[in-house]
C-alpha positions as CSV (number, residue, x, y, z in Angstrom):
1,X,-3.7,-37.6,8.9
2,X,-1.1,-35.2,7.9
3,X,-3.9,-33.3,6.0
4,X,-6.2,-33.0,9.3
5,X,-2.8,-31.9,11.2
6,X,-3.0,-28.8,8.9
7,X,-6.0,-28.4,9.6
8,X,-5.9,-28.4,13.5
9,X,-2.6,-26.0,13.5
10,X,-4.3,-23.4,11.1
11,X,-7.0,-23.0,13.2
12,X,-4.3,-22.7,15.6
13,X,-3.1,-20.2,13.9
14,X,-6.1,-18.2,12.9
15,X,-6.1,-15.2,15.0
16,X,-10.0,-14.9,16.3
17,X,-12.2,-17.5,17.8
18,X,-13.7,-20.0,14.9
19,X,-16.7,-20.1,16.9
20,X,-19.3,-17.3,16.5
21,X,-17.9,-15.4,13.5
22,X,-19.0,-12.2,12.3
23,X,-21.6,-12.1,8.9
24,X,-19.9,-10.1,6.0
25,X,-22.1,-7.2,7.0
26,X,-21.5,-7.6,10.3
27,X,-17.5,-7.1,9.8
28,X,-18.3,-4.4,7.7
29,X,-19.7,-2.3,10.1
30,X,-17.0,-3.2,12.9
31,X,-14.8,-2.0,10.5
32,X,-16.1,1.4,10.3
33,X,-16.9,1.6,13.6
34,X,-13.0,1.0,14.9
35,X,-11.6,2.8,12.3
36,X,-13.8,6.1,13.2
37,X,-12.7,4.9,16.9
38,X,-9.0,4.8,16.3
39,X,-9.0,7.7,13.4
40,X,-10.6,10.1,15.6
41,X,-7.5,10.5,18.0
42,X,-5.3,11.3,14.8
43,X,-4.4,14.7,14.1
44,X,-1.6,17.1,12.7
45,X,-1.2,21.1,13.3
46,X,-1.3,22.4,10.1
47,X,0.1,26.2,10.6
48,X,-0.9,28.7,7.3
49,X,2.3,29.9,5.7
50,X,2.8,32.3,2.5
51,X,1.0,31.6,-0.9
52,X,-1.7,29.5,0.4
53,X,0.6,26.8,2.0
54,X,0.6,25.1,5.2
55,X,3.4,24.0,7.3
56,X,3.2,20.8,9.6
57,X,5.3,17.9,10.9
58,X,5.2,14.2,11.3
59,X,6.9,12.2,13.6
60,X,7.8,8.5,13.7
61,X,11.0,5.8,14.5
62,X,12.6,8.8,16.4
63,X,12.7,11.3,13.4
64,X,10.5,15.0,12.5
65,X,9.6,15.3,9.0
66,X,8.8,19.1,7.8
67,X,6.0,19.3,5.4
68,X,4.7,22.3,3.5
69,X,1.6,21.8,1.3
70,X,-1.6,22.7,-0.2
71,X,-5.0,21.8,-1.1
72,X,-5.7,22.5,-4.5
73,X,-9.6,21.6,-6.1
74,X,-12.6,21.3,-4.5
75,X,-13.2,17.6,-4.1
76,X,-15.0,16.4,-1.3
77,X,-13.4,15.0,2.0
78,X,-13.3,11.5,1.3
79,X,-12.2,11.9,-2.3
80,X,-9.1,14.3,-2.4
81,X,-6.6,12.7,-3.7
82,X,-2.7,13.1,-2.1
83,X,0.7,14.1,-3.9
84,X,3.6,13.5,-2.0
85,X,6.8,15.1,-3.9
86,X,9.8,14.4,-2.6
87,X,12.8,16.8,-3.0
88,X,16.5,17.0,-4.3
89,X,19.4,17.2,-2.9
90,X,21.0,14.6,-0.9
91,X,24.8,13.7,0.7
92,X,25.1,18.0,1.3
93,X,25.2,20.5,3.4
94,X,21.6,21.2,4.9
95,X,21.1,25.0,3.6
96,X,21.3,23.2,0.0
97,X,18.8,20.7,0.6
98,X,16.5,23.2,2.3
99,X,17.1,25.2,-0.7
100,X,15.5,22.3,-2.5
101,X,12.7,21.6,-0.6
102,X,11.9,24.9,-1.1
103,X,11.8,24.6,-5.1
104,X,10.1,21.0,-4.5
105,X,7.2,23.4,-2.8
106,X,5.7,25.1,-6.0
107,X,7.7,22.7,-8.6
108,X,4.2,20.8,-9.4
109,X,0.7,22.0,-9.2
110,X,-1.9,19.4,-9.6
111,X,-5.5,20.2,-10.9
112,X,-6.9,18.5,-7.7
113,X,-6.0,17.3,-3.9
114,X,-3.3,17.8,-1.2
115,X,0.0,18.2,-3.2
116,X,2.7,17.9,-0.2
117,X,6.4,18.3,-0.1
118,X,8.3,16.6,2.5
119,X,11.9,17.7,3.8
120,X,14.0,14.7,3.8
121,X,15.2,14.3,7.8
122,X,18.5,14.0,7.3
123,X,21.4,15.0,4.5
124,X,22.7,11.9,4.1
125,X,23.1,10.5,-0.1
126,X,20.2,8.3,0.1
127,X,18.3,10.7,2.2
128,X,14.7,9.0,0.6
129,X,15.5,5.6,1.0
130,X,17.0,5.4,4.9
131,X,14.0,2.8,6.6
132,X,12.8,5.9,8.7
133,X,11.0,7.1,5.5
134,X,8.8,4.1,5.4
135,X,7.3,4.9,8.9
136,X,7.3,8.3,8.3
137,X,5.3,8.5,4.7
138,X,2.8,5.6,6.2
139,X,2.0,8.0,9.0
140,X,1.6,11.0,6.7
141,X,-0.8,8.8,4.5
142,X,-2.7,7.8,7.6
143,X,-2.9,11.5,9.3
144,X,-4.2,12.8,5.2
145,X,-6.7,10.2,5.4
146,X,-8.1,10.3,8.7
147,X,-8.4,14.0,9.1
148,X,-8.0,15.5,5.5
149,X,-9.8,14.1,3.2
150,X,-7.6,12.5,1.3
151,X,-9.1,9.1,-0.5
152,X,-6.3,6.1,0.6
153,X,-6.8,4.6,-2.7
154,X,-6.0,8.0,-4.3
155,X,-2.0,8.7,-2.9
156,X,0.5,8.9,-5.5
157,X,4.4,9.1,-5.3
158,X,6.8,11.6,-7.1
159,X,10.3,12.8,-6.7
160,X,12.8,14.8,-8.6
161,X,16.5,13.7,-8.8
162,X,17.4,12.7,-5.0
163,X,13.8,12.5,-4.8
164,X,13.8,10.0,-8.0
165,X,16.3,7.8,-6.2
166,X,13.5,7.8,-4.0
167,X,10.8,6.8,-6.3
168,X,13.0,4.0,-7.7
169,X,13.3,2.5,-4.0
170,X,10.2,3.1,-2.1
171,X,7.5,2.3,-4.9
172,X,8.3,-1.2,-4.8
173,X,8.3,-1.5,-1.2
174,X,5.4,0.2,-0.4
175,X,3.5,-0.2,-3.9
176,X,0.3,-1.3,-1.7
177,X,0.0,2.4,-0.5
178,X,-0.1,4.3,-3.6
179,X,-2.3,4.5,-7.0
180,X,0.7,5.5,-9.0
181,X,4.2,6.8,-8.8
182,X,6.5,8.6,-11.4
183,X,10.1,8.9,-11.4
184,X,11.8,11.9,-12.4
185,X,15.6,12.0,-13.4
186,X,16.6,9.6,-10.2
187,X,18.9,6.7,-9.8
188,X,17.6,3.3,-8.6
189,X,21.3,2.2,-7.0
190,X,20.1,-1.1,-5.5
191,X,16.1,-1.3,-6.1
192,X,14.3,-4.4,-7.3
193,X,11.2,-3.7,-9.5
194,X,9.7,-6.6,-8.7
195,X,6.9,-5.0,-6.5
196,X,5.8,-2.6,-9.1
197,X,3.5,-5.8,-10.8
198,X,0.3,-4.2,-9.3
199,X,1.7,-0.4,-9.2
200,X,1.6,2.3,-12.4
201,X,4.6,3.2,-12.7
202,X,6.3,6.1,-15.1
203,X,10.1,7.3,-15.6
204,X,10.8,10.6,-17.1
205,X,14.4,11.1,-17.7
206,X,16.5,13.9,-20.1
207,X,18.7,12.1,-22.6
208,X,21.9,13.9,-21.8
209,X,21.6,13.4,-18.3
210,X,24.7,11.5,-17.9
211,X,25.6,11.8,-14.2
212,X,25.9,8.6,-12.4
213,X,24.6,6.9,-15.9
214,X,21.1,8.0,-14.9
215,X,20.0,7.8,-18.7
216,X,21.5,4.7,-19.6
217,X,19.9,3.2,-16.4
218,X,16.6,4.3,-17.2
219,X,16.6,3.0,-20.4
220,X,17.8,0.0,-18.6
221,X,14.7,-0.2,-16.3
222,X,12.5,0.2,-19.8
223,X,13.9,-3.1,-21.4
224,X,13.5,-4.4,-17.6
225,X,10.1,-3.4,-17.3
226,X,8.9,-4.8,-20.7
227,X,10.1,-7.9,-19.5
228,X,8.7,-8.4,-16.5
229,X,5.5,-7.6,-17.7
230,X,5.5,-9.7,-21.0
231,X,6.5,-12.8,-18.8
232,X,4.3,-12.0,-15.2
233,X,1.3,-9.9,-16.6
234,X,1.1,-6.2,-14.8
235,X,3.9,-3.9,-14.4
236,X,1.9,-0.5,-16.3
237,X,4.7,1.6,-17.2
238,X,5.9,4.2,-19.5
239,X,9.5,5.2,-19.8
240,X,10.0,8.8,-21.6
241,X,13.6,10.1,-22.2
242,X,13.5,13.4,-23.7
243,X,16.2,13.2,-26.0
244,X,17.6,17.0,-26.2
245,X,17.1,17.7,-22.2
246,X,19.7,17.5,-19.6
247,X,19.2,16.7,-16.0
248,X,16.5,19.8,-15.6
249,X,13.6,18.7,-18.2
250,X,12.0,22.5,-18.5
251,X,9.3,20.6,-16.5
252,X,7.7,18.3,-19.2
253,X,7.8,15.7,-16.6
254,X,4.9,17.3,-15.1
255,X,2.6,15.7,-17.4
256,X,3.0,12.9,-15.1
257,X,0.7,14.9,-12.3
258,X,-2.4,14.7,-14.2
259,X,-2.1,11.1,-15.3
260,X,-1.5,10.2,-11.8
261,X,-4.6,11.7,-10.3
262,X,-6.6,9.4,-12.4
263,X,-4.8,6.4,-11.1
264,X,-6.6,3.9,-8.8
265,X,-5.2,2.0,-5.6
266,X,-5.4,-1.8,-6.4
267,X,-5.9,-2.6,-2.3
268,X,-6.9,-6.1,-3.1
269,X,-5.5,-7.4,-5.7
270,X,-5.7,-11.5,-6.5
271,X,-1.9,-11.3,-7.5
272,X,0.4,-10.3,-5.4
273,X,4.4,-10.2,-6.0
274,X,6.4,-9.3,-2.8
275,X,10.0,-8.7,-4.2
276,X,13.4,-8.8,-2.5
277,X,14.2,-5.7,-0.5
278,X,17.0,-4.4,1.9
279,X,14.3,-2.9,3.6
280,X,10.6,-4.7,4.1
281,X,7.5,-3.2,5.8
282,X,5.9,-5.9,7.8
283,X,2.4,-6.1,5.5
284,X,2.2,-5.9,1.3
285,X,-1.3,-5.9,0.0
286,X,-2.4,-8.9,1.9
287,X,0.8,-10.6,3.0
288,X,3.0,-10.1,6.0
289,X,5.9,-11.2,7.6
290,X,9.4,-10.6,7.1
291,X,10.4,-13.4,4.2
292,X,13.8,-13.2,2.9
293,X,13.2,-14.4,-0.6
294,X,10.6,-13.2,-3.3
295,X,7.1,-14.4,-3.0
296,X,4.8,-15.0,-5.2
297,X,0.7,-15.2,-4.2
298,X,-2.4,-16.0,-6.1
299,X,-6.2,-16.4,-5.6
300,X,-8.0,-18.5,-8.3
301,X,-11.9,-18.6,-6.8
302,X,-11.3,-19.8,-3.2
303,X,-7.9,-21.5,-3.7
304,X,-4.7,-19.7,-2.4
305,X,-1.7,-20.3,-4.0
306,X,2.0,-18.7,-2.4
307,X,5.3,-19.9,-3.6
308,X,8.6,-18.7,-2.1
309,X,9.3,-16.8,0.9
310,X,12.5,-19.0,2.0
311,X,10.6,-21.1,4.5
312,X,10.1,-17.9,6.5
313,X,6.9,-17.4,8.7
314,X,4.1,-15.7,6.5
315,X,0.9,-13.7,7.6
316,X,-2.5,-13.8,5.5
317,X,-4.7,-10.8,6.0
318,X,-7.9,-11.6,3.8
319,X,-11.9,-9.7,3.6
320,X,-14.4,-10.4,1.4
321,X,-12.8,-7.5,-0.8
322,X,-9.9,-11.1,-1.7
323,X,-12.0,-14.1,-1.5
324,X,-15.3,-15.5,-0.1
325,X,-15.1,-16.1,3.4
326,X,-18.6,-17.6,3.6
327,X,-17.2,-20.4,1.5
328,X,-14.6,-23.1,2.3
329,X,-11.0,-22.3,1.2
330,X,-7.6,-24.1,0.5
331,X,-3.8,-22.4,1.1
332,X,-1.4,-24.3,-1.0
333,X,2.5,-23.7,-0.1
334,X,4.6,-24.2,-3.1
335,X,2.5,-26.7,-4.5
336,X,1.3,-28.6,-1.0
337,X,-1.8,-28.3,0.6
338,X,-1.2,-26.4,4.1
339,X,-5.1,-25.1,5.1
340,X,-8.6,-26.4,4.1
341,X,-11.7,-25.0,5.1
342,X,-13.6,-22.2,6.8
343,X,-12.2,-19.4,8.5
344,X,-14.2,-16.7,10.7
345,X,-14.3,-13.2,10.7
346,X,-13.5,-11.3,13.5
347,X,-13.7,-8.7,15.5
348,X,-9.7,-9.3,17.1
349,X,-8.5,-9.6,13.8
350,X,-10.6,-6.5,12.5
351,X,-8.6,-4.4,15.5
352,X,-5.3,-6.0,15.0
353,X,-5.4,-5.4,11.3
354,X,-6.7,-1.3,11.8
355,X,-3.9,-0.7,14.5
356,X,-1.3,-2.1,12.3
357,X,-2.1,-0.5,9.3
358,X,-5.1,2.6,9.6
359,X,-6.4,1.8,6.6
360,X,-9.9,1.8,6.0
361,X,-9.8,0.1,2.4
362,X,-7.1,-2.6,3.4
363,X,-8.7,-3.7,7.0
364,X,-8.6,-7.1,7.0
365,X,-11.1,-9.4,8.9
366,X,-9.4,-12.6,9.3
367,X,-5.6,-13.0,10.1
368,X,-4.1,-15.8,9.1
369,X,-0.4,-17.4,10.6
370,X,1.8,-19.8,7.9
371,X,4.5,-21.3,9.8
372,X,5.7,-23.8,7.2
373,X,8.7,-25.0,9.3
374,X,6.1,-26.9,11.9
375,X,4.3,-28.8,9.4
376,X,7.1,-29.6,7.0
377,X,7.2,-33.2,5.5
């Protein structure tokens, strides 16, 4: 009985009518079709400024975000990829951190793709990390895609010193938007690398750059890294301290650049590690929700396996890209059987998922509610 109750309430859940489901191919081209729909009223003024730069802003959670950048390569819209570079600075006066942005403008030069460097909003310490930054970088992704070429599996992350904290905080939150990331000379202060398991992820740091123990902590992160990955499988890294360099690293960091660009986005991975955050967007790869613990979420062939999350109400956003959907599947929830069966594409969920997230890659055809508190034992 209890079985065919779960069942019953995960249909209940499902968001899309179980009757008359959309084929694969079918969802495929809905897919396309709403995106082009939704990405066609996107747009940003890019305004030409000196040396082959352009100026624009975004805008999002009540904040404008300056941006200077520039196309570099002649890749094909569709396949360029994006840098976003995020300055120095922080808890100063604002001439200072404009003074940084400024440098942060011409301070990398990849061989390919938009290379663009924000100026933080505010000129606070943790100017990088405040939760405004989340909305405001998923926008800019979103604009670069729909309108610039850019390739959403081809955005990489990269910041210099205030920029670094930045790095440390926001690639584990938002490691489902990026190929890659590098840190440069940063300081994590609270971040959990626990969401860099399906994210590339390099540190470049100058030995004798002993402010705030930013050296010590980076070697730190190295022994934490190697650890997590020799006991959870993932976590790519590479930590490089230059051993004779002080906070300013003559620029060897910028080796990280090329090794970025031929990074790719893991959109749909079959492991997915959602780690602890002061700040959580409401979708990771294809979980969502607002769980207050660390969760943990596997596909072996067409059985779903997710332990943790603190009893919290979870969202599943799946496609064919994650598991079969012609074929009956089963949701376990730390180790119990919640869902088995079929679940139907649809067009709802195909819309929901697109004005969520504008993602072309990471649309998601069936949406899937876990409320583990009703069906508890």
């Amino acid at each position: 009985m209890m079985k065919q109750l779960r069942r019953f309430f995960g249909l209940l859940c499902l968001v899309g009518s179980a009757l008359g489901g959309l084929t694969k191919e079918e969802a495929a081209q809905v897919k396309k079709e709403i995106y082009q729909e939704l990405s066609a009223s996107r747009g940003i003024d890019m305004r030409a400024i000196e040396g082959g730069f352009v100026y624009f802003e975004i805008e999002a959670a009540d904040q404008k975000m300056r941006c200077a950048g520039k196309l570099y390569g002649e890749a094909k819209k569709g396949e360029r990829a994006l840098y976003i570079s995020m300055h120095g600075g922080g808890g100063t006066q604002p001439r200072v951190n404009d003074q940084q942005w400024i440098n942060q403008i011409g301070l990398y030069v990849p061989e390919e793709g938009w290379y663009v460097a924000p100026r933080a909003p505010t000129n606070t310490w943790n100017l990088w990390h405040e939760p405004h930054i989340d909305l405001l970088f998923s926008k800019l992704i979103e604009e670069m895609v729909a309108q610039h070429g850019v390739d959403p599996d081809r955005v990489y992350l990269m910041g210099f010193s205030a920029g670094g904290d930045g790095v440390y905080q926001l690639a584990p939150r938002l490691a489902d938007r990026f190929g890659a990331a590098s840190m440069m000379a940063g300081h994590p202060n609270d971040a959990s690398a626990d969401g860099l398991h399906q994210l590339p992820f390099r540190i470049y740091m100058g030995g004798k750059d002993s402010a705030y123990q930013r050296n010590k902590v980076a070697a730190e992160w190295k022994v934490k890294l190697a650890k997590l990955q020799k006991e959870r499988g993932g976590y790519e890294h590479k930590v490089t301290i230059y051993p004779e360099e002080g906070h300013w690293m003559n620029k060897k960091d910028a080796e990280a650049v090329p090794w970025m660009g031929k990074q790719t986005r893991k959109a749909w991975p079959k492991k997915v590690i959602w780690g602890k955050s002061r700040i959580r967007s409401e979708r990771f790869y294809w979980l969502g929700g607002q769980p207050k613990g660390l969760i943990k979420a596997e596909v072996t062939g067409q059985k779903i396996a997710i332990t943790g999350g603190g009893g919290e109400e979870l969202t599943l956003y799946l496609s064919d890209e994650l598991i079969d959907l012609d074929e009956a599947l089963q949701i376990t929830l730390d180790g119990k059987e919640y869902f088995s069966g079929t679940l139907s594409r649809s067009k709802e969920a195909i819309q929901i998922s697109l004005k969520e997230r504008l993602d072309p890659v990471m649309a998601a055809s069936v949406i899937f509610k876990i409320k583990p508190g009703v069906l508890s034992e």
